[in-house]
C-alpha positions as CSV (number, residue, x, y, z in Angstrom):
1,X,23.8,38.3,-66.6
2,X,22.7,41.2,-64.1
3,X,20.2,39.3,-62.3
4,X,22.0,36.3,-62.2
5,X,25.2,38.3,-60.6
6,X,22.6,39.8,-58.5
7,X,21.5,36.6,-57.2
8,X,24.8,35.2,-56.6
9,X,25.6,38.4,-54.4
10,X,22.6,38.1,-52.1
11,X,23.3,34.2,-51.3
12,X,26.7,35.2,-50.9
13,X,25.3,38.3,-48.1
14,X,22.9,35.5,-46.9
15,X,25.5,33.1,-45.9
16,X,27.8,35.5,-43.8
17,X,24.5,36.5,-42.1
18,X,23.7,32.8,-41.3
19,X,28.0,32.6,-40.2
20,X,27.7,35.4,-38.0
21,X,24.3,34.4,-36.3
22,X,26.1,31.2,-35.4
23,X,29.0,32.6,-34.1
24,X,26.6,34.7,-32.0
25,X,24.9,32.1,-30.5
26,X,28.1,30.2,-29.6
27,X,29.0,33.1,-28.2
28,X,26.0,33.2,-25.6
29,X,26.6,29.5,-24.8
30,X,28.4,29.0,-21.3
31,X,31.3,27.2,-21.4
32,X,32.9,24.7,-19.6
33,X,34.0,25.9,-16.3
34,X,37.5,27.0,-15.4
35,X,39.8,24.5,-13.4
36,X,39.5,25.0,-9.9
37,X,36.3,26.3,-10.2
38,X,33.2,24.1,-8.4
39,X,30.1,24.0,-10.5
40,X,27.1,24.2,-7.6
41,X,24.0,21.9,-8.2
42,X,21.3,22.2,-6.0
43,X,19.2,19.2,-5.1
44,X,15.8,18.9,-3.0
45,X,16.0,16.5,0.0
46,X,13.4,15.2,1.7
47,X,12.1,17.9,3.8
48,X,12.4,20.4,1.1
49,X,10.0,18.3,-0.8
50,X,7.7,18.2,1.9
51,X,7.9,22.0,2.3
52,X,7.3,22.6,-1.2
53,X,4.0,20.0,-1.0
54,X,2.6,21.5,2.1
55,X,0.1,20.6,4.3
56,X,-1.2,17.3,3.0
57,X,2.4,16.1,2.5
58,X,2.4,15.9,6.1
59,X,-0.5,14.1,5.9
60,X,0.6,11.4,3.4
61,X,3.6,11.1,5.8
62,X,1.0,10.4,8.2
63,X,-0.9,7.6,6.0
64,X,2.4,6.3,5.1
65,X,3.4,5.3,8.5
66,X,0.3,3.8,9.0
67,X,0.7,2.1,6.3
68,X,4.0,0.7,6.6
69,X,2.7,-0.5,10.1
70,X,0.1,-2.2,8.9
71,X,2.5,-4.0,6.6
72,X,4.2,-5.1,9.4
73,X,1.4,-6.5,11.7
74,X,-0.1,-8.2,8.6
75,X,3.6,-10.4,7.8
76,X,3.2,-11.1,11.7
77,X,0.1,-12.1,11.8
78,X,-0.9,-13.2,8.6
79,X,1.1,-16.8,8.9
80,X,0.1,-21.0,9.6
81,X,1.5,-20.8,13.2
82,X,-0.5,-17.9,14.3
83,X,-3.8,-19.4,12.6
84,X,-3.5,-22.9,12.9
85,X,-0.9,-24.1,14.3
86,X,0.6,-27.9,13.7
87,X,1.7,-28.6,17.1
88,X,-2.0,-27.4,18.2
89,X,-3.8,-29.8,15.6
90,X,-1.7,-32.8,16.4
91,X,-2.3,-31.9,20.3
92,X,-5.8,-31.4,19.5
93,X,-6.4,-34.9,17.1
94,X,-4.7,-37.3,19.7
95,X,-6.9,-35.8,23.0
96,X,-10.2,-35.9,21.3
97,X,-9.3,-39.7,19.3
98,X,-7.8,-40.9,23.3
99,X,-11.2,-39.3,24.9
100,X,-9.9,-36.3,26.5
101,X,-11.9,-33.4,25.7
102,X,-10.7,-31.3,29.1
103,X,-7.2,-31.4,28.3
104,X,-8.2,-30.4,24.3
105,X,-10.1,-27.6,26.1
106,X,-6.6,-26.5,28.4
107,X,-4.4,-26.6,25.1
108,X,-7.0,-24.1,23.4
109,X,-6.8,-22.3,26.2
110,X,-3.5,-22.0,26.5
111,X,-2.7,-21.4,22.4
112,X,-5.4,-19.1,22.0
113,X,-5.7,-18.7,17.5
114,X,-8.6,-19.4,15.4
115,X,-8.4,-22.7,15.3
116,X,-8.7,-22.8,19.4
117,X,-11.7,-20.7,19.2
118,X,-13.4,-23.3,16.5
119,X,-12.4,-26.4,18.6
120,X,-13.9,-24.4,21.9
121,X,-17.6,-23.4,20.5
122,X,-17.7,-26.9,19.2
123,X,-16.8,-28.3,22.9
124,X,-18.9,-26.2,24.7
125,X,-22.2,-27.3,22.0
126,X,-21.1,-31.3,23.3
127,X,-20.9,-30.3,26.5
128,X,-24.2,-28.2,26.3
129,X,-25.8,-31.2,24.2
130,X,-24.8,-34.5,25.5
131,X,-27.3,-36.5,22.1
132,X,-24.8,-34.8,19.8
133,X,-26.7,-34.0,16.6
134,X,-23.8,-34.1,13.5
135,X,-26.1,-31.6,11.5
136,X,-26.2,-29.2,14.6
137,X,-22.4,-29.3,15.4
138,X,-21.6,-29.3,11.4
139,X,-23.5,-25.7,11.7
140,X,-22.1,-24.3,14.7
141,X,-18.8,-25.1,13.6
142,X,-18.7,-23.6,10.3
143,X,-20.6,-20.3,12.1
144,X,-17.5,-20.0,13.7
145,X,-15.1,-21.1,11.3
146,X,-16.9,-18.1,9.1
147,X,-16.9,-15.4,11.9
148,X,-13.1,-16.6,12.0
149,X,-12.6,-16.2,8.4
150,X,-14.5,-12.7,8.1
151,X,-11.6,-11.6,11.1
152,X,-8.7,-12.6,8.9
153,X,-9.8,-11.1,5.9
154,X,-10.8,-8.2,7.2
155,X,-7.5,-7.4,8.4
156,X,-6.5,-6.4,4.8
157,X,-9.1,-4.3,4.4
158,X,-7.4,-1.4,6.4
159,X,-4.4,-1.8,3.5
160,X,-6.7,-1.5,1.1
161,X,-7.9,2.1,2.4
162,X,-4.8,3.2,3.1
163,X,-4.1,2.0,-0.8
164,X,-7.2,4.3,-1.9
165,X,-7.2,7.3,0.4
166,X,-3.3,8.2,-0.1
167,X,-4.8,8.8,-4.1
168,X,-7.4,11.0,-3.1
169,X,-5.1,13.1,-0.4
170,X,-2.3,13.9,-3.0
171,X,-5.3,14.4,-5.9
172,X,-6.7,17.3,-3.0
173,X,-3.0,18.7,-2.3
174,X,-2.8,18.9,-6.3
175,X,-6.1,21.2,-6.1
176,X,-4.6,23.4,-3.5
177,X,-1.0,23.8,-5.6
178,X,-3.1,24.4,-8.3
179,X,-5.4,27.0,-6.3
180,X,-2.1,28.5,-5.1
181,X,-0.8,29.0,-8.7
182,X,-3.5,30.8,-10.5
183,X,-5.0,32.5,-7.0
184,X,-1.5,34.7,-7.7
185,X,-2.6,35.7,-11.0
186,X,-6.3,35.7,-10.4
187,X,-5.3,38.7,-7.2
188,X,-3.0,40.8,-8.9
189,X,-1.8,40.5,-12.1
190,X,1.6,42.8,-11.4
191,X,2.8,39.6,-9.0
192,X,2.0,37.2,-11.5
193,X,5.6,36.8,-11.4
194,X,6.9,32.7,-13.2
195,X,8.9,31.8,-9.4
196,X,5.0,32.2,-8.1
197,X,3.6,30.1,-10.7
198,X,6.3,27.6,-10.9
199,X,6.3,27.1,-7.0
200,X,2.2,26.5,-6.7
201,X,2.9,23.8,-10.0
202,X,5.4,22.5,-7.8
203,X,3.0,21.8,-4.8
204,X,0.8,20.1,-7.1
205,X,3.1,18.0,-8.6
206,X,4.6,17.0,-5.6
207,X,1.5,15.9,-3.8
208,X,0.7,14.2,-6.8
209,X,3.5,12.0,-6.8
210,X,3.5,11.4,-2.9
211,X,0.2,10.2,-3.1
212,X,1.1,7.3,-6.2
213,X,4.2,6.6,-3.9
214,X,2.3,5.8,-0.8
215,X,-0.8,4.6,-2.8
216,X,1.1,2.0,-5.2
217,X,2.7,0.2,-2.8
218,X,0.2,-0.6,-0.4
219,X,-2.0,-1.9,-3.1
220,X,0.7,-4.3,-3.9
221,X,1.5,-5.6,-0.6
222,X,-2.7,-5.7,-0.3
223,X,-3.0,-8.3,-3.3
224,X,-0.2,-10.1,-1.7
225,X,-1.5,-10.0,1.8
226,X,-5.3,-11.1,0.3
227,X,-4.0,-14.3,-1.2
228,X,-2.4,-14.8,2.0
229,X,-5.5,-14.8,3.9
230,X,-7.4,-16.7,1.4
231,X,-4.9,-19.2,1.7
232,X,-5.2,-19.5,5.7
233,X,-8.6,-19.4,5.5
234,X,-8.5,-23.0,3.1
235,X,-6.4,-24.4,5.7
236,X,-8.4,-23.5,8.5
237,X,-11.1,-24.8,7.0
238,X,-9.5,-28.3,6.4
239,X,-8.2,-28.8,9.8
240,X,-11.5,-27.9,11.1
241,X,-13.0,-30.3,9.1
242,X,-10.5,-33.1,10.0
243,X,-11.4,-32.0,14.2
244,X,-15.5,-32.1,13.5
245,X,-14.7,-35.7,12.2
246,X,-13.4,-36.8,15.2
247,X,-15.6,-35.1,17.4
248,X,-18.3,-37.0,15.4
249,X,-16.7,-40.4,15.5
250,X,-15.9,-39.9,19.2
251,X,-19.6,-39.5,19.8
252,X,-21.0,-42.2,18.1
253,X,-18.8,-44.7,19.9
């Protein structure tokens, strides 16, 4: 009967320990702030973050802008009109099927695109060669029409470093956050203070992410902007084809 009143007497001590431990920790909590009173968050804007990131988040601005402007030239550029324009085929078919190969020659001139450079080489090779060989012009033409394709594809590339460099520059800011982080415990261990760690994990960190934010991106617009050109190239391709017809059937009337 002693023990077990003994027992009952120590849960009994144990459970006012466990009350009073919890009303100690409530105690510690903050509470909600008074009325009137402003509760003060800070955020990071933009040029905090590139303060915190520093050097090479300048230079992923850098990239970025690049970037973004080669985005821009690519939409402009990378389109039917300024390839192979409609208005330039139709002008081009009804010369060359009427006999006029000096006014195909002043449209070309005056729209100047891949397609007028194609229809050009293959006009100066008739003029050069008056007994017209089809296999001849067939291989002149699609020399240019591939020199012409290897330009419009090649435009993309530039995305595509952009794409894998920005990587590489925030992976090389990371190193130097990282370097600045331990480098203050590897000098002197009574600075080794958690605000000097936490801001050299910040520089990593944020480098890390600028470079995924300027590299994602540009890959994406890159796969877009490839298929694009592919595309182009197709159609230039089939127009040309449809011109070196009528060259041919012009010539052997």
């Amino acid at each position: 009967m002693a023990t077990r009143g003994l027992i009952r007497t120590m849960m009994r001590l144990a459970a006012l320990a466990g009350a009073l431990g919890a009303t100690a920790a409530w105690a510690q909590m903050p509470g909600p702030a008074p009325k009137g009173e402003r509760v003060i968050t800070q955020s990071l804007t933009l040029m905090d973050l590139l303060e915190k990131g520093g050097v090479m988040m300048y230079v992923l601005g850098a990239v970025s802008v690049l970037g973004v402007a080669m985005v821009i030239y690519l939409f402009v550029v990378l389109r039917r009109e300024h390839i192979a324009p409609a208005a330039l085929r139709r002008q081009v078919m009804n010369r060359i099927n009427s006999g006029n190969l000096d006014e195909v020659r002043m449209a070309c001139h005056y729209r100047a695109c891949a397609l007028s450079e194609i229809t050009l080489v293959a006009l100066d090779f008739i003029e050069a060669n008056p007994a017209v060989d089809p296999a001849l012009l067939k291989d002149v033409v699609e020399g240019e029409g591939s020199r012409q394709a290897v330009s419009i594809q090649g435009q993309t590339q530039y995305l595509l470093d952009v794409a894998v460099i920005s990587p590489m520059i925030g992976l090389l800011g990371t190193v130097f956050g990282m370097v600045h982080a331990f480098g203050v415990v590897a000098l002197d261990l009574a600075k080794a203070k958690p605000m000097l760690l936490a801001g050299g994990v910040a520089e990593a960190l944020i480098n890390t992410a600028g470079g995924l934010i300027v590299g994602i991106p540009a890959m994406m617009f890159y796969a877009y902007f490839r298929g694009q050109s592919v595309k182009l190239v197709s159609h230039l391709e089939s127009v040309c084809s449809e011109i070196l017809t009528a060259l041919l059937r012009r010539n052997v009337r």
